[in-house]
C-alpha positions in Angstrom: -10.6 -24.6 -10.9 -13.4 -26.0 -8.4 -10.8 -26.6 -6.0 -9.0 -23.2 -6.4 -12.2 -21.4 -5.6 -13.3 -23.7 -2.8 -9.6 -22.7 -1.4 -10.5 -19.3 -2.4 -14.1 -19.4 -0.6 -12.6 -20.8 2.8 -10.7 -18.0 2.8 -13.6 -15.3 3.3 -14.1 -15.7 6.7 -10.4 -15.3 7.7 -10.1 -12.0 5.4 -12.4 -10.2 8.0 -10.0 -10.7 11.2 -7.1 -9.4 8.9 -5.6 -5.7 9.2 -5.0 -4.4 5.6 -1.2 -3.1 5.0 -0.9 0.4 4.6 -4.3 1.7 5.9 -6.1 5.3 5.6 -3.8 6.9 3.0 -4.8 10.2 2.6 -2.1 12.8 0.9 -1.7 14.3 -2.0 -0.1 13.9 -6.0 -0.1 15.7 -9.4 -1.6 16.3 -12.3 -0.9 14.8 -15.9 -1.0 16.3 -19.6 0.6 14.0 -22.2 -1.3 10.9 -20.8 -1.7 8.3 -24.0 -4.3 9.9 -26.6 -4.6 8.2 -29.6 -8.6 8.0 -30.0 -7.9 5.6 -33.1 -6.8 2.8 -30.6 -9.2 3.5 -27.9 -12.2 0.5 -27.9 -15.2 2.1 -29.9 -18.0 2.7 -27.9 -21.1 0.2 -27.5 -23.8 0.4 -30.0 -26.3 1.0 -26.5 -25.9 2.4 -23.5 -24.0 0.0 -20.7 -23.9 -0.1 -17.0 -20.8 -0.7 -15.0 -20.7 -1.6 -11.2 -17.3 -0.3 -9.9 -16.4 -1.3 -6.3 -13.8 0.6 -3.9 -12.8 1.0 -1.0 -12.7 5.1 -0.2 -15.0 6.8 2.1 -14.5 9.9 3.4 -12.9 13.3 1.3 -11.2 10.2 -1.0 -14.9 8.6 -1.2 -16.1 12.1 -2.7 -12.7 12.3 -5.0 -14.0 8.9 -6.5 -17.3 10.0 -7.1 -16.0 13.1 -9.0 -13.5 11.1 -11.3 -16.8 8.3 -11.8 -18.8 11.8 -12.6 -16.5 13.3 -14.8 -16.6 9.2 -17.1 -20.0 9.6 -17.3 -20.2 13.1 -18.7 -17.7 12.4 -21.2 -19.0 8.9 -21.9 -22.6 8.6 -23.1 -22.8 5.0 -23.7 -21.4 3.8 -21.0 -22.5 4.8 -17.0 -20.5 3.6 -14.4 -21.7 3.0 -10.9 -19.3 3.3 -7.8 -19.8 1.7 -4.7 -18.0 2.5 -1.5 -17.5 -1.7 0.4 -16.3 -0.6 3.1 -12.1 -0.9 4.1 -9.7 -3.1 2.1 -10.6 -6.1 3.8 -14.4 -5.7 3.7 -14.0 -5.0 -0.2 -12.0 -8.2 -0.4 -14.9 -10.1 1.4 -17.5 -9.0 -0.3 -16.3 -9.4 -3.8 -15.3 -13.3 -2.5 -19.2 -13.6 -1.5 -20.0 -11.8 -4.7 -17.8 -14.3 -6.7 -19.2 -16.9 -5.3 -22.9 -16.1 -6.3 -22.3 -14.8 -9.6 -23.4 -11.2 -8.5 -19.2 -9.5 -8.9 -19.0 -5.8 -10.4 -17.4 -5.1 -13.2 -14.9 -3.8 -12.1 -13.0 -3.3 -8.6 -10.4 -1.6 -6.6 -8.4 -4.9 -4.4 -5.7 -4.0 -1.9 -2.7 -5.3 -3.7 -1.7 -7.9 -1.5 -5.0 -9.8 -2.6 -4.6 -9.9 -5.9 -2.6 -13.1 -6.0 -5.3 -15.0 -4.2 -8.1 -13.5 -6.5 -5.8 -14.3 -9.9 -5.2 -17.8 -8.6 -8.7 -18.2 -8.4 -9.1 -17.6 -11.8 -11.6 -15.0 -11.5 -9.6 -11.7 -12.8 -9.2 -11.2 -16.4 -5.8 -10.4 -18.5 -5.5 -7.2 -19.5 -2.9 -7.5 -21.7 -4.9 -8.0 -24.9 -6.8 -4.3 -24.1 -3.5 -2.6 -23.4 -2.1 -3.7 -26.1 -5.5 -2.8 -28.4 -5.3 0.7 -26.9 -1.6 0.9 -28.1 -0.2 1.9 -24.3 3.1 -0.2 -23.2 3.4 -1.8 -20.5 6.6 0.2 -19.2 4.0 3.0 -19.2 3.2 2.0 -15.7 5.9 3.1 -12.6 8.4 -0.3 -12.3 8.3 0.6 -8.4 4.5 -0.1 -8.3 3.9 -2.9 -10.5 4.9 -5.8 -8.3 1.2 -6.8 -8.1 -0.1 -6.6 -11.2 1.7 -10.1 -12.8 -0.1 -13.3 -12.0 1.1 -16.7 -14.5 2.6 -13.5 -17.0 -1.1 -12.0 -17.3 -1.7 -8.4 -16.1 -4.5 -9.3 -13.9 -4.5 -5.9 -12.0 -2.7 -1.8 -12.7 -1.8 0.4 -9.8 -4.4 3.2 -8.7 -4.1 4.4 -4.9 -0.6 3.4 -4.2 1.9 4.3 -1.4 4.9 3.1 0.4 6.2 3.7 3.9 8.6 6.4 4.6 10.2 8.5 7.4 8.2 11.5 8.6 10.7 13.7 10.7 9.7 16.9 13.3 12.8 19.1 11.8 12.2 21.5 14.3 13.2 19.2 17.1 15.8 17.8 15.6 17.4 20.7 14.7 16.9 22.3 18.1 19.0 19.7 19.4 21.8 19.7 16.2 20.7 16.4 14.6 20.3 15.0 11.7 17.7 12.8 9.9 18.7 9.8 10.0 19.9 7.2 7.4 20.6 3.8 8.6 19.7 2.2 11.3 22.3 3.2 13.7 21.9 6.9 13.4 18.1 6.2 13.9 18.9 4.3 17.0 21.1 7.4 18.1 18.8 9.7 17.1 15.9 8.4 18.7 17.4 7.9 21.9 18.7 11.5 21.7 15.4 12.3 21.5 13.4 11.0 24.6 12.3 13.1 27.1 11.4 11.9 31.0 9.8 14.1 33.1 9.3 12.6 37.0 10.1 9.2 35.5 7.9 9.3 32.7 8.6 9.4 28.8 6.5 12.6 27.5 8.5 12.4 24.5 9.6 8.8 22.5 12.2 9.3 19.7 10.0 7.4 16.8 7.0 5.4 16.4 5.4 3.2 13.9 1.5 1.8 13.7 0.9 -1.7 14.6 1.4 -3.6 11.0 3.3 -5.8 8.6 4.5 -3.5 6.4 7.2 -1.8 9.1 8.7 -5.2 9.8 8.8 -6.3 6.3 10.3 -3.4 5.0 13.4 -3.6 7.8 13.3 -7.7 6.8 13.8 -6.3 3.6 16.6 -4.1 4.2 18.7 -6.7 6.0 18.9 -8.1 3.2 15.8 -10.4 3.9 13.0 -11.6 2.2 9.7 -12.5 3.7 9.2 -16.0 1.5 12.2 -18.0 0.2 12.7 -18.0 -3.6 10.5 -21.7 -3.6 7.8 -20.6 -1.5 8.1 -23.1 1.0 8.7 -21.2 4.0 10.1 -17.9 5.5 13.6 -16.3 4.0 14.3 -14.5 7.2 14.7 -17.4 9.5 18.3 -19.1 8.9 19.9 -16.0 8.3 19.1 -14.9 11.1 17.4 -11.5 9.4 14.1 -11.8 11.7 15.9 -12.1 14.8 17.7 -9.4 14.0 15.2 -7.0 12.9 13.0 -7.6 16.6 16.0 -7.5 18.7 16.4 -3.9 17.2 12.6 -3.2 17.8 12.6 -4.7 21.1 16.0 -2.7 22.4 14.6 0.8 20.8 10.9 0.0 22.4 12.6 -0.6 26.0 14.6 2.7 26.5 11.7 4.7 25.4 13.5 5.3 21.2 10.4 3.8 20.2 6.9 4.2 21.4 4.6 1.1 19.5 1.2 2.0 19.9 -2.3 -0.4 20.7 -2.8 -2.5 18.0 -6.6 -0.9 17.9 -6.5 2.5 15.5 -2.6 2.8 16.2 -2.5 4.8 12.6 -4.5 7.7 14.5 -2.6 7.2 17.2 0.9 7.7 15.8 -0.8 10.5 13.5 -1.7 12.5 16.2 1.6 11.8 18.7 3.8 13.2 15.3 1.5 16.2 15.2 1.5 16.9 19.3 5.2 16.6 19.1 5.1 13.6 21.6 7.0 11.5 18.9 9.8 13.1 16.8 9.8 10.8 14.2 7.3 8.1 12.6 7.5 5.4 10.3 4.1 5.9 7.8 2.3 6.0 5.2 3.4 8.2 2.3 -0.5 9.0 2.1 0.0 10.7 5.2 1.8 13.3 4.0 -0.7 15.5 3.0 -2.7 15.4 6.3 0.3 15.7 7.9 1.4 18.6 5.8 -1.9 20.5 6.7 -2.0 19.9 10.4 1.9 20.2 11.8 3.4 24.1 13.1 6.7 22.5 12.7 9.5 21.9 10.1 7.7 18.8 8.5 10.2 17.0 6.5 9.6 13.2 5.2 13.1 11.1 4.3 13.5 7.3 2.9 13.3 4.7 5.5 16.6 4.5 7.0 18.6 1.2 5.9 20.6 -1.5 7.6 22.6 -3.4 4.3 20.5 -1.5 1.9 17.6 0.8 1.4 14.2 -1.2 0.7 10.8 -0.4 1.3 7.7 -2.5 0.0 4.5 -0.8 -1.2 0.9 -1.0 0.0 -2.4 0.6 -1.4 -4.7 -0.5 -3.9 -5.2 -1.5 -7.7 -7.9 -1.8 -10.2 -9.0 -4.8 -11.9 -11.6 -6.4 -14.4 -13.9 -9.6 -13.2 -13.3 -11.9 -15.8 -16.9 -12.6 -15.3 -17.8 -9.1 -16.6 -20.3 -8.7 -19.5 -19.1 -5.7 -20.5 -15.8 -6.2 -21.3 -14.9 -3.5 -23.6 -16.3 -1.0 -21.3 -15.0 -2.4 -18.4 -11.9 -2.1 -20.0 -12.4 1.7 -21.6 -13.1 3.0 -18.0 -9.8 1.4 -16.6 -8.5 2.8 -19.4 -9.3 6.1 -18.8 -8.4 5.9 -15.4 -4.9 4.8 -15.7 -4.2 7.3 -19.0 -6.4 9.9 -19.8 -5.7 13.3 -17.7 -8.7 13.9 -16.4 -9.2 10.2 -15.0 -7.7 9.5 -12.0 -4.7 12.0 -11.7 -6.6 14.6 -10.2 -7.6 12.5 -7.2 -3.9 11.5 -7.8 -3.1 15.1 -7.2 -5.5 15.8 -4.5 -5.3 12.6 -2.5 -1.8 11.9 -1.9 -1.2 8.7 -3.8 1.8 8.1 -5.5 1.6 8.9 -9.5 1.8 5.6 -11.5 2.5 6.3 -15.1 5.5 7.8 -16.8 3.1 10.9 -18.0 2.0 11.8 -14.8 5.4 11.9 -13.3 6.3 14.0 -16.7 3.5 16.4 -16.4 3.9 20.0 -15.3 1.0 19.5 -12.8 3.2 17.0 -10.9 5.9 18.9 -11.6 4.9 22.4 -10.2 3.5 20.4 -7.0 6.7 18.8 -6.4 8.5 21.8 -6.4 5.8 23.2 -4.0 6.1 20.4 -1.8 9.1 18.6 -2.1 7.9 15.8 0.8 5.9 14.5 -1.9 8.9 13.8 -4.5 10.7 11.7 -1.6 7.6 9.5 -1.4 8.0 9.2 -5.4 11.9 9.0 -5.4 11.6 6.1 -2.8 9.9 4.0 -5.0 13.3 3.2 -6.6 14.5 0.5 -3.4 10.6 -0.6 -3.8 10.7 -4.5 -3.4 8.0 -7.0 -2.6 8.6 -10.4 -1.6 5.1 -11.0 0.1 3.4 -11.7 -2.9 1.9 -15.2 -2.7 -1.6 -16.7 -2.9 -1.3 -17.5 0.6 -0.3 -14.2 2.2 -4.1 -13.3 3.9 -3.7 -16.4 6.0 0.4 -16.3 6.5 -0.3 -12.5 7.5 -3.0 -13.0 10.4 -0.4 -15.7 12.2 2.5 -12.9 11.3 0.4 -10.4 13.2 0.1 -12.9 16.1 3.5 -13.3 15.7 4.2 -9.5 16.1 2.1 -9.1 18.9 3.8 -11.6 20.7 7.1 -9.9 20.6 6.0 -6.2 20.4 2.9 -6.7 23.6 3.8 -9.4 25.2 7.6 -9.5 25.5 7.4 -13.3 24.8 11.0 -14.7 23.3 11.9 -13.4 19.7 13.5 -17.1 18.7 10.6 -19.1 20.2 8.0 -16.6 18.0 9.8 -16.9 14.9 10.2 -21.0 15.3 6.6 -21.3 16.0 6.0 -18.8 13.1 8.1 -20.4 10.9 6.1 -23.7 10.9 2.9 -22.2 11.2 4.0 -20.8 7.4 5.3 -23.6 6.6 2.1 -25.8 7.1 0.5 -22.9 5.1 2.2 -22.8 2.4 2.2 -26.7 2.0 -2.1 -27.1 2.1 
């Protein structure tokens, strides 16, 4: 254990240079009316009143959706207050609750990006929830398959899904159908179509076909559809090296970004970026964030439509966001627990900021209720994000992906900025993993 959390401590530092996957969602869900009831199984409340410090990672109109759902726990929980405070971004969260750890000061309870979770449950310092679901009497296949890839550490259930998303393909309609295309589904017809696309005017592109933000997730998810994974089955080094996957998925980046298909932004707020090209009309085409989709939806004079990500061998997409989980340091356990609870199952927890925010439902109930149901049919975008989740796969998990990810980021800058050879990246990548995965 020492030498787990010394591991886990040195890792603090390097956490703050990291870009989180799948930043600034911000769409929109529904609404949930059969959610798991049964007041018998619920924990019974303690005898006096308890404080709960909640960490998160939402500012902004999703900040102000938190502090509802915490107001609407307290007003229906009289013995137990909860206390929600906004860390900062994903990786500032993750930082600060390593500090915390580390002085015997963590909350209760916390929201942690999903690809952290590993690190934190190898560190010993989340607890199993798997004693509390099953005290509540909720099954474990409550929870959406798709979105669960995170939440198994040693077989405990050391976290549950709350703001989740996936990448998909947001597509300008209008243009496309101006010019009799289609949206694309593999990677061909995306090359084709993207191409098709670009516009020069006096030697200069004023339109690219498709764009993406500066990220892991993009990459992984075409590593993934190649028939790729990012870690071999051991853990001992890449799985898209030999085959020849990696290679293959920059070459097709790197022959899109030269004739103009693809426009890859500055690394530095590149979300924003591609955001507001899609909306302009100066990029037909993005690869992002599902959580986009309601900002997107609200802000575009076009045909907005939103597709799954187009495959190569197969459709695949990983998943990004955030989950919830109980310090195992906590001493208030039972109420730590009753507010996740009530979060993940009861309908007036978290599925209106569901609904309101754009995040992908993550129960069977939800999905079932009418809410989601009527908003679906009022904006079918949103139940593609949903339907995607299907060809969800993650094969970054590992307790080493914040420090494998900052030198795949250096890696991807290399190719995508600074033209430097694909091969010669990946073998210098490759052992840079390696020696990762080995300490």
């Amino acid at each position: 254990m020492k030498k787990k959390l010394t591991m886990f401590l040195m890792l603090t530092l390097l956490i703050g240079l990291l870009a989180a996957c799948g930043n600034s969602n911000t769409g929109s869900t529904g609404n949930n009316t059969s959610e798991t009831d049964a007041a018998s199984n619920q924990p019974s409340a303690p005898a006096e009143k308890v404080t709960l410090q909640f960490w998160h990672s939402m500012g902004g109109t999703n900040g102000e959706r938190i502090d509802a759902m915490i107001k609407r726990f307290n007003e229906s929980h009289e013995n137990i207050e909860v206390i929600g405070t906004f860390q900062g971004g994903y990786d500032d969260t993750v930082t600060k609750l390593q500090q915390a750890v580390a002085s015997g000061s963590a909350p209760d309870v916390s929201m942690l990006e999903r690809a952290y979770v590993e690190m934190f449950a190898d560190s010993e310092v989340l607890e199993d929830m798997k004693p509390y679901l099953e005290q509540s009497g909720i099954s474990e296949d409550e929870f959406t398959e798709g979105l669960m890839g995170h939440s198994y550490f040693n077989d405990q259930l050391v976290s549950l899904p709350l703001n989740r998303s996936t990448p998909i393909l947001h597509v300008n309609k209008t243009l496309l159908d101006e010019m009799g295309l289609t949206i694309p589904k593999t990677w061909e017809e995306l090359e084709q179509t993207a191409n098709a696309l670009v516009v020069k005017e006096n030697g200069e592109i004023t339109r690219y076909g498709f764009s993406m933000p500066y990220d892991t997730w993009y990459p992984i998810a075409m590593i993934s559809q190649a028939e790729g994974k990012f870690f071999n089955e051991d853990r001992t080094s890449i799985g898209f090296y030999d085959n020849g996957v990696g290679l293959k998925v920059f070459s097709q980046l790197k022959k899109l970004q030269e004739t103009g298909a693809l426009y890859y932004p500055p690394a530095t707020d590149s979300g924003n970026i591609v955001n507001g090209m899609f909306k302009e009309g100066k990029v037909a085409m993005i690869y992002q964030s599902t959580g986009s989709i309601g900002g997107l939806t609200e802000a575009v004079d076009f045909d907005y439509a939103t597709a799954f990500l187009p495959q190569d061998k197969v459709y695949a997409n990983p998943t990004g966001g955030a989950n919830v989980a109980m310090l195992a340091a906590s001493k208030n356990k039972e109420a730590a627990w009753e507010f996740i609870r009530w979060m993940e199952t009861d309908p007036q927890g978290a599925l209106p900021f569901i609904l309101e925010s754009g995040y992908l439902p993550f129960t069977k109930s939800m999905v079932e209720s009418q809410e989601i149901k009527d908003l679906w049919a009022k904006e079918p975008n949103r139940k593609v994000a949903y339907d995607q989740l299907q060809y969800a796969v993650d094969t970054n998990n590992d307790v080493t992906w914040p420090e494998v990810m900052h030198e795949f980021f250096s890696a991807i800058e290399a190719i995508m900025y600074d033209s430097k050879d694909i091969q010669a990246t990946l073998d210098t990548f490759k052992k840079e993993a390696e020696r990762i995965l080995a300490d």
